[in-house]
C-alpha positions as CSV (number, residue, x, y, z in Angstrom):
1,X,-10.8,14.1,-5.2
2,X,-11.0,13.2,-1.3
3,X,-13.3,10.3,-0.3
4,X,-15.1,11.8,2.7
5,X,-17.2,9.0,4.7
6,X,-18.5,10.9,7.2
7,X,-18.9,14.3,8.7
8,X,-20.7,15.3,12.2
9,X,-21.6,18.4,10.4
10,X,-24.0,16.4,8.4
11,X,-25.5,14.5,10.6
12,X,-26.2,17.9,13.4
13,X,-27.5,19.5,10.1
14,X,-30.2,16.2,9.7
15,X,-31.2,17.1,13.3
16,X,-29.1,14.6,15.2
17,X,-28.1,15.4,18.2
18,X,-24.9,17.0,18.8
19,X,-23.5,15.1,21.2
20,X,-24.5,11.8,20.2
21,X,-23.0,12.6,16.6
22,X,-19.6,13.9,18.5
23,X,-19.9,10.5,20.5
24,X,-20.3,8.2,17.8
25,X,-17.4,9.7,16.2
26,X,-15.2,9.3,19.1
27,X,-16.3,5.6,18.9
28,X,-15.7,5.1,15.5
29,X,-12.1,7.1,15.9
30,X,-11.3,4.5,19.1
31,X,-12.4,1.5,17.0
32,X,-10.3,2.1,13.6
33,X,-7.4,2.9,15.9
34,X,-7.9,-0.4,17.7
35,X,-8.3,-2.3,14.3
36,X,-5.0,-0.3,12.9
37,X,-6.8,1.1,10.4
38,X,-5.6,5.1,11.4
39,X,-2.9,6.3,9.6
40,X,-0.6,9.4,11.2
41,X,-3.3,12.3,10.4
42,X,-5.8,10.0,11.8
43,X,-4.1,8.9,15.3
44,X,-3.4,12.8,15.1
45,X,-7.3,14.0,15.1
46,X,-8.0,11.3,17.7
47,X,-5.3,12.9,20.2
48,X,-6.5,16.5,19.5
49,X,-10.2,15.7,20.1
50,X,-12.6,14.4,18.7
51,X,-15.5,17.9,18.0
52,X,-18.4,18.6,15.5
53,X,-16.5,19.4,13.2
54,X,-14.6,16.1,12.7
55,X,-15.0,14.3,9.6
56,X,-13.5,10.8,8.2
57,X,-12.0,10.7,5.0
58,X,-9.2,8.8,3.2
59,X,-6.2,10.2,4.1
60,X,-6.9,9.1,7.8
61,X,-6.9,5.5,7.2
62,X,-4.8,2.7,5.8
63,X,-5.6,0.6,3.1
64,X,-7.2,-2.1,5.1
65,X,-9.6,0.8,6.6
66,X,-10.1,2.4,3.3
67,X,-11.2,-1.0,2.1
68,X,-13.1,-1.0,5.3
69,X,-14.9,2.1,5.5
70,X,-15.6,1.6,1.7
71,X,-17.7,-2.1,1.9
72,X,-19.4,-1.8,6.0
73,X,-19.0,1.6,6.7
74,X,-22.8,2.6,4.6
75,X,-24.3,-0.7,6.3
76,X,-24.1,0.7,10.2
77,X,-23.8,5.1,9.6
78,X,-27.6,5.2,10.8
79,X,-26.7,2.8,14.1
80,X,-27.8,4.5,17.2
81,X,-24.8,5.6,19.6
82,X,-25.8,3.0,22.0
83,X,-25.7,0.4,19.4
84,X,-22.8,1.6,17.4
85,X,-20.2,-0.1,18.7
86,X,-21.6,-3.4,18.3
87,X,-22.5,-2.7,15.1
88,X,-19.2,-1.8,13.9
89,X,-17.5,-5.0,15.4
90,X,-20.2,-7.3,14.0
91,X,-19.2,-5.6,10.6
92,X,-15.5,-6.3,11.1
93,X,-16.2,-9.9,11.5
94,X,-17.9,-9.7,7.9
95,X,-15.0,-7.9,6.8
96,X,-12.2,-10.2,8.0
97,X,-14.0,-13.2,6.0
């Protein structure tokens, strides 16, 4: 079965706004690219576009982001967009420890 970490669709359906959800994707997308955590079908949904209708699941990362996504990603999910960032940098530096 496909681990699935995140999907816009459920946080518009919670009553998030849409374009904060699409935002924080793209943010998240950027940052496990950065980290090289984005396998091919990852780096391929970041250069289509990131939509609402993205979602992040296992096949899209490497082992290190699996690992990742798997220990921090639960910790920050509720982070405000303007926040998000940060918060996903302060828990790589946990993670690299």
């Amino acid at each position: 079965m496909l681990k699935v970490y995140d999907k816009a669709q459920w946080h518009i359906d919670a009553g998030e706004d849409e374009s904060a959800v699409v935002k924080k994707m793209e943010i998240l997308f950027d940052f496990l690219e950065n980290k090289g955590f984005l396998q091919a079908e990852g780096k391929e949904i970041l250069k289509i576009g990131i939509d609402e209708s993205i979602s992040i699941h296992e096949r899209m990362l490497t082992e290190k982001g699996n690992s990742f996504m798997e220990s921090k990603y639960d910790g920050i999910i509720n982070t405000n967009e303007e926040e998000f960032n940060e918060a996903l940098e302060n828990a790589f530096e946990e993670f690299k420890k």
